[in-house]
C-alpha positions in Angstrom: 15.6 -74.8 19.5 12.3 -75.7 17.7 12.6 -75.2 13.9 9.3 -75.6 13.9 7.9 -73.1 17.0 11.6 -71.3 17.6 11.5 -72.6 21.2 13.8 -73.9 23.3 13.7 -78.3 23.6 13.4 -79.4 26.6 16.8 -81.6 27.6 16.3 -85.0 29.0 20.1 -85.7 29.5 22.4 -87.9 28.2 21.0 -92.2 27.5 22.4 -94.9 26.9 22.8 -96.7 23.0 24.4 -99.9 21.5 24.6 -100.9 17.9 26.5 -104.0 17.8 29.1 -103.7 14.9 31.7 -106.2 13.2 34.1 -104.6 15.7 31.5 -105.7 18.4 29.4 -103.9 20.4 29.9 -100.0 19.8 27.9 -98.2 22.9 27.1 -94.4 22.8 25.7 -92.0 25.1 23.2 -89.4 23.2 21.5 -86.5 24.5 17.8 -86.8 24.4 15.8 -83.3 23.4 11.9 -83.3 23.2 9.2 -80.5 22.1 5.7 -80.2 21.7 6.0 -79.6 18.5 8.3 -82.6 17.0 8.3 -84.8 20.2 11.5 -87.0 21.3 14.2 -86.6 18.8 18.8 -87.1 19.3 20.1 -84.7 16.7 23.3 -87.0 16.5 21.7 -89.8 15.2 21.9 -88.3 12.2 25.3 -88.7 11.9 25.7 -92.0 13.6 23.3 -94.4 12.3 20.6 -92.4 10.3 18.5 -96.0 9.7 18.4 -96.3 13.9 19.4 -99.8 13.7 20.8 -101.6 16.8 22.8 -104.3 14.7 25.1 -102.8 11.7 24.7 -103.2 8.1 28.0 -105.1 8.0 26.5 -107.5 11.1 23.5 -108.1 8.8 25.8 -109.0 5.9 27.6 -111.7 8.0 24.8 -113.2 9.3 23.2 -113.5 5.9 26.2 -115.4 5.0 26.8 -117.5 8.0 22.5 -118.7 7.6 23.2 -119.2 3.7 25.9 -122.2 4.3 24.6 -123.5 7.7 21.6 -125.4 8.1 20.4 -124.0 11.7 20.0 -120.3 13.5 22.1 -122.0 16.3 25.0 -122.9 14.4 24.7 -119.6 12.9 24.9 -118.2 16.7 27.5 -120.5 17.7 29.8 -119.4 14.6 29.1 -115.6 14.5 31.0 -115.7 18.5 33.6 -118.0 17.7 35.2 -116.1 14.7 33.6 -112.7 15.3 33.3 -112.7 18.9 29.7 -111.1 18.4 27.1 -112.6 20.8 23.7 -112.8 19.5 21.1 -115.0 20.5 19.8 -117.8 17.9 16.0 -116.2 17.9 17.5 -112.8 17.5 19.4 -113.8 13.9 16.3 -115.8 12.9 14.5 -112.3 13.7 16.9 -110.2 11.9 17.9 -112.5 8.8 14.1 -113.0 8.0 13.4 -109.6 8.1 16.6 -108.8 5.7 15.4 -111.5 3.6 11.8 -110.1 3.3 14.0 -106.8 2.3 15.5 -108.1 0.0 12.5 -110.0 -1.7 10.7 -106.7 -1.6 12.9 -104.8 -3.8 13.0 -108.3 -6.5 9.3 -108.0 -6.3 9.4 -104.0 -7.3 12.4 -104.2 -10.0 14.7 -102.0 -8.0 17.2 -104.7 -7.4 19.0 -105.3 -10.8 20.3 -108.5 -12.3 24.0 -109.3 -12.4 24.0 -109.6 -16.1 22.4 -108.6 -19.5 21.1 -111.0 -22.4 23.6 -109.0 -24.2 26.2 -110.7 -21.8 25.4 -114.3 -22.7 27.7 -114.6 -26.1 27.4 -118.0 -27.6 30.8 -119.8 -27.8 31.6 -121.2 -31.0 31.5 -124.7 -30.0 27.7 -124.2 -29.9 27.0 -122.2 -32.9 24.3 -123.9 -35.5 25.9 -126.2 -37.7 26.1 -125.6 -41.5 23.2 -128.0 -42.0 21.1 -126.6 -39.4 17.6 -127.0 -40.6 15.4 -123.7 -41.3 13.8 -122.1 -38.5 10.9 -120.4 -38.2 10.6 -116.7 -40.6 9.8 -114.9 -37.7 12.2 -116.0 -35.7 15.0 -116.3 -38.2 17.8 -114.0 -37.9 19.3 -114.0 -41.3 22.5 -113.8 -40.2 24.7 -115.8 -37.0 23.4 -115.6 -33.4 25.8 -114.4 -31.4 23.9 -114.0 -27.8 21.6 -116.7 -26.7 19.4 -117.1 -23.1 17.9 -119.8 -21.6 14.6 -120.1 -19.4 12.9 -122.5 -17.3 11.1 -122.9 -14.3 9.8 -125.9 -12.1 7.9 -126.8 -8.9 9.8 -128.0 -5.9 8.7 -128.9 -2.6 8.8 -127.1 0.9 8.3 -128.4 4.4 5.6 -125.8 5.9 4.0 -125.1 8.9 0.4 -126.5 9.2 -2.4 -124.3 10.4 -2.8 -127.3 13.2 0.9 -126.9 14.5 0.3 -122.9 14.6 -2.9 -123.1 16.6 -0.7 -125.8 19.3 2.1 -123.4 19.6 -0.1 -121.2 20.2 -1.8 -122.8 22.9 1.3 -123.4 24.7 2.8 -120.2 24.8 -0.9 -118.4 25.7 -0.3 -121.7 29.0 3.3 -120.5 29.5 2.1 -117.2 30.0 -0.6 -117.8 32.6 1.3 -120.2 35.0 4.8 -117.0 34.9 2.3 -114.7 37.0 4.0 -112.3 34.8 2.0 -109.3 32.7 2.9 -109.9 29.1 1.7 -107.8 25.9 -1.1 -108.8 23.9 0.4 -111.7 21.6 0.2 -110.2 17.8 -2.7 -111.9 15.5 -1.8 -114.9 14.3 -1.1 -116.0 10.3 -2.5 -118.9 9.2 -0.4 -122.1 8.4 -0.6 -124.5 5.4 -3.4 -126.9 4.8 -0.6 -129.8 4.4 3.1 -130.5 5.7 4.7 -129.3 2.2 4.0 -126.4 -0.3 4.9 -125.9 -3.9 7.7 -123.2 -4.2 8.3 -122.3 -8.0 11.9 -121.7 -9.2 12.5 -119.4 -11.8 15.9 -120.0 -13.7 17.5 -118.2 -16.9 21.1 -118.9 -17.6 23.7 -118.2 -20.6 25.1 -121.1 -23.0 28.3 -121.6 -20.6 26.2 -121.8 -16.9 28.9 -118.5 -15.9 26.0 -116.2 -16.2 22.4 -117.3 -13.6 19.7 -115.6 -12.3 17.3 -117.2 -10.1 14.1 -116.2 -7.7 12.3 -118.7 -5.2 8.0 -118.0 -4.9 5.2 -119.6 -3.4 2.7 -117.7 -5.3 0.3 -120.2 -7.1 0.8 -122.0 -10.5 -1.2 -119.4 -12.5 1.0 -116.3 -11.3 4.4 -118.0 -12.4 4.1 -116.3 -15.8 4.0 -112.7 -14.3 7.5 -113.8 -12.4 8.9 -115.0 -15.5 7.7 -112.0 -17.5 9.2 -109.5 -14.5 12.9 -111.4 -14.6 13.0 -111.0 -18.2 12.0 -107.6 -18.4 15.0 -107.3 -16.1 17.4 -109.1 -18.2 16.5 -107.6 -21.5 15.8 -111.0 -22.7 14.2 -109.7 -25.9 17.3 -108.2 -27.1 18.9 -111.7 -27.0 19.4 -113.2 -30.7 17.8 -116.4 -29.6 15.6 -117.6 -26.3 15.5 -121.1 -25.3 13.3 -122.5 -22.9 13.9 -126.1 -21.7 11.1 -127.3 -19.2 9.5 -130.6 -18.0 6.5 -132.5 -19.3 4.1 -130.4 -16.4 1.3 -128.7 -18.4 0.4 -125.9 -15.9 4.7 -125.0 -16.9 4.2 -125.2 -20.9 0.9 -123.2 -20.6 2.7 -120.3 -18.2 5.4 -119.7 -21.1 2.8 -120.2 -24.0 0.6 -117.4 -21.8 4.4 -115.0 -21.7 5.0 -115.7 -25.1 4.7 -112.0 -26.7 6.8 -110.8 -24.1 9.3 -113.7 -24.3 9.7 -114.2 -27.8 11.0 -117.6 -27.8 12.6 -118.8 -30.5 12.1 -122.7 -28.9 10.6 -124.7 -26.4 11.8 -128.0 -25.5 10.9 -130.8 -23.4 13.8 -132.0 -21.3 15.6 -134.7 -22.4 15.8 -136.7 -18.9 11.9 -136.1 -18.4 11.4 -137.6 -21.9 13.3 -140.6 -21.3 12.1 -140.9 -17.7 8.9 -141.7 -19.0 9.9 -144.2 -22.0 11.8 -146.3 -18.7 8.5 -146.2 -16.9 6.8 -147.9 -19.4 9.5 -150.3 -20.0 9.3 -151.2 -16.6 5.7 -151.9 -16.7 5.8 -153.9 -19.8 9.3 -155.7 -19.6 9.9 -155.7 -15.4 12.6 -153.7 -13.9 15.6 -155.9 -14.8 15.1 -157.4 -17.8 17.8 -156.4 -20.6 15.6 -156.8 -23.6 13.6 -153.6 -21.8 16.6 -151.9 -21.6 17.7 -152.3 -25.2 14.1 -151.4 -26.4 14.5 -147.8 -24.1 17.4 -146.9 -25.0 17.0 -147.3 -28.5 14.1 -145.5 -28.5 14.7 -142.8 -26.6 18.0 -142.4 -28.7 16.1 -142.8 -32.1 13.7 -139.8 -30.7 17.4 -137.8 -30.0 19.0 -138.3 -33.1 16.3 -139.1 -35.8 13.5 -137.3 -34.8 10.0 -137.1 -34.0 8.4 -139.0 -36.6 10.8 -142.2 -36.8 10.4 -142.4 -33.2 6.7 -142.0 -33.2 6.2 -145.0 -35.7 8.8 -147.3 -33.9 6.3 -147.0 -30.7 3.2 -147.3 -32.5 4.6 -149.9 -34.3 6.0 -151.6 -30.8 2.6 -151.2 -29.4 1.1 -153.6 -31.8 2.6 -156.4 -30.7 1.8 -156.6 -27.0 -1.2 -158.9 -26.4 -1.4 -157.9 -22.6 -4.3 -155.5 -21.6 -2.1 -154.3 -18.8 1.0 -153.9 -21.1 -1.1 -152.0 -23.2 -2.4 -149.7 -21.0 1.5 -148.8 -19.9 2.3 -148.6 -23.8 -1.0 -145.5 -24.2 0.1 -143.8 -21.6 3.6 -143.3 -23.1 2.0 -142.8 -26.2 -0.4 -140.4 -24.8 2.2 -138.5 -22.7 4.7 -138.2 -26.0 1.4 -137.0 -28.1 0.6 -134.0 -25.8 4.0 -132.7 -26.4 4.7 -133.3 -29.7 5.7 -129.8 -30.4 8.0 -130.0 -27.8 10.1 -133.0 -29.1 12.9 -132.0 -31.6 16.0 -133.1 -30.3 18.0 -132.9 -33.8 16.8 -129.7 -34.6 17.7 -128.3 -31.0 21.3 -129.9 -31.1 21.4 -128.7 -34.8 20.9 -125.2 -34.1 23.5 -125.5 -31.0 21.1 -125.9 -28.4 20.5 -128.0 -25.0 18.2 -130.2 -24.6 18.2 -131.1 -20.9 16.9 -128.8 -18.1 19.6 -129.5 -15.9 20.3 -126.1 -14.2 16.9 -125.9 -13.5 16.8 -128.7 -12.0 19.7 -128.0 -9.7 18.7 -125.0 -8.9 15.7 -126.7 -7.4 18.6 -128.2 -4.7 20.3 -125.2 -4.5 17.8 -122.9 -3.7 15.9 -125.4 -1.2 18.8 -126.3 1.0 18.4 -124.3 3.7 14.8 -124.7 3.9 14.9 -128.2 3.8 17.3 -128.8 6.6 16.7 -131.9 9.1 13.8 -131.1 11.5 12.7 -127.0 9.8 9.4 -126.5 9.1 8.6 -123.0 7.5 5.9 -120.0 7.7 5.4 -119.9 4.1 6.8 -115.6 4.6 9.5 -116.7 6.1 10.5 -119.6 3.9 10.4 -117.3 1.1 12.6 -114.4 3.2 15.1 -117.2 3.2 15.1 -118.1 -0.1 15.8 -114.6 -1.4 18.5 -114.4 0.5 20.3 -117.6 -1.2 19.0 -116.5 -4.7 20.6 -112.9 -4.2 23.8 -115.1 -3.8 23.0 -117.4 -6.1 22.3 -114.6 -9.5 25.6 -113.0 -8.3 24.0 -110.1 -7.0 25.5 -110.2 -3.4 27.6 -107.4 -3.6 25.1 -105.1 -5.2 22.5 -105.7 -2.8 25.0 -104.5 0.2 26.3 -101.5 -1.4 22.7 -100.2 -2.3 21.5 -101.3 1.5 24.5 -99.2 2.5 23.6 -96.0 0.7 19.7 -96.6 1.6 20.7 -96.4 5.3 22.9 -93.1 4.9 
């Protein structure tokens, strides 16, 4: 019967359903009803698979895994029948692990997806506690008393291979060819997205970690430079990162980076910001380079002295042994290496305070940003893939959900959405 009209549905018999399953492929036979009222419906779908979906949850799980530690859809394929004797095609699991990636980047995006871990998780052990002769911090960010929980936060720039626009409007071309020569009637092909301007496109990571690297939590976007801030703001909303005693962000020398944290910095609170430590001397063995020539040991002893008299003595020893050093090159083109060190070390000065930092018990190098950079990226940057940006991203989420340790939580809320 109609709940609606109270009439009787009319019966189209009895049709035919798979759901493929980690047991394999489950098939059912369901009695069709329809009305005028509420159309085509199979009243026993609502107790065997209320989400309608022809591959399981648990299917969609594997094949997340399997894509996360292979570097191709086939392999993926070829794998998923050889251990689970489950036979899916390699589009198919591109299809259906983008589409679960774009899921699960949905629910980052909106909050409902909740981090692995608290600020109030990441206790400081006491091997990095402040020294006794720590120097004074800031009043407003002094504590009074011991930290005992401390967070860190950074984020970089990292390169994707993309589809161009160019590419898109060839594939297109061939398949609209393919289709004329079958003889075959096809559907209308779906509007097309546009492709990149270029062969890459800058993906930001977002990173925060605890003092010990047990505790990360990580998302991959391609939104522009000027949006990074809202990301960073959204995560640590998410983390509680205020509640933390102390907040530590350790980032490169890129300005659009230093100016996204300045812009969060109500809503961040940090107590420091730091230019990494490898960046920083990076840029003192450029210079030496230009001045001295790649292999010459008296360049080698000026860098690392200076660079190491920045680390341990501070700003302003290091700052006069450089201006100092810069005297006494007579070389125009020697010179003009020495100001740009001396102009790239000036624009972050407030960044540069390596004793303090170690002082107070804190790093100094941006390292598991920086990996998670490699981390993040592998999949995408696998030998021959090029990327629609959406999908790129679909992919990413699905490593970072592994990566923040949120793997498990994803799967059992998926679960109870689909009940």
């Amino acid at each position: 019967m109609d709940e609606t009209t109270g009439k009787r549905c009319k019966n189209h018999g009895r049709q035919k359903y798979t759901v493929t399953t980690v047991l394999g492929a489950v098939i059912f036979r369901r009695r069709w009803w329809s009305s005028q009222a509420s159309g085509s419906f199979v009243p026993v779908d609502q107790l065997l698979d209320a989400s309608h979906e022809s591959v399981s949850i648990g299917v969609l799980e594997m094949l997340a895994r399997l894509n996360n530690g292979h570097r191709g859809f086939e392999t993926v394929a070829s794998n998923l029948l050889r251990t689970a004797q489950i036979e899916l095609g390699a589009e198919q699991i591109r299809l259906l692990v983008e589409a679960e990636g774009r899921r699960v980047l949905k629910q980052q995006q909106a909050g409902t997806l909740l981090p692995a871990f608290q600020a109030c998780d990441c206790v400081i052990p006491k091997e990095a506690l402040p020294e006794a002769d720590a120097p004074p911090r800031d009043l407003e960010t002094a504590l009074g008393r011991t930290p005992t929980t401390r967070i860190y936060v950074g984020t970089d720039g990292v390169m994707v291979p993309v589809i161009t626009d160019a590419e898109k409007l060839k594939r297109r071309k061939k398949i609209l060819v393919k289709r004329q020569t079958s003889g075959k009637k096809c559907r209308p092909l779906k509007p097309r997205r546009k492709g990149w301007t270029g062969p890459f496109r800058e993906f930001k990571v977002v990173e925060f970690h605890d003092e010990t690297g047990k505790y990360s939590h990580q998302i991959l976007s391609a939104d522009s430079r000027k949006t990074v801030g809202v990301h960073i703001r959204r995560e640590a909303l998410k983390l509680n990162m205020a509640q933390a005693d102390e907040r530590v962000a350790n980032v490169d020398g890129a300005s659009w980076i230093r100016k996204q944290l300045e812009a969060s910095a109500s809503s961040l609170k940090l107590s420091g910001l730091g230019l990494d430590y490898w960046h920083f001397a990076e840029n003192i063995h450029r210079c030496r380079r230009s001045v001295f020539g790649s292999e010459s040991p008296e360049g080698q002893t000026w860098a690392t002295e200076l660079s190491e008299c920045f680390r341990d003595d501070g700003f302003e020893p290091g700052w006069e042994n450089l201006l100092a050093w810069r005297g006494t090159l007579k070389s125009p083109t020697k010179r003009k290496a020495a100001d740009r060190l001396i102009n790239y070390i000036s624009d972050r000065r407030e960044m540069i305070s390596y004793p303090e930092f170690r002082k107070w018990g804190w790093q100094i190098g941006s390292g598991p940003t920086e990996a998670r950079c490699k981390t993040t990226t592998y999949r995408l940057k696998a030998p021959g893939c090029r990327w629609d940006i959406r999908n790129a991203e679909a992919i990413a989420a699905l490593t970072t959900l592994w990566d923040s340790g949120q793997w498990d939580n994803y799967w059992k809320l998926r679960t109870q959405q689909a009940l």
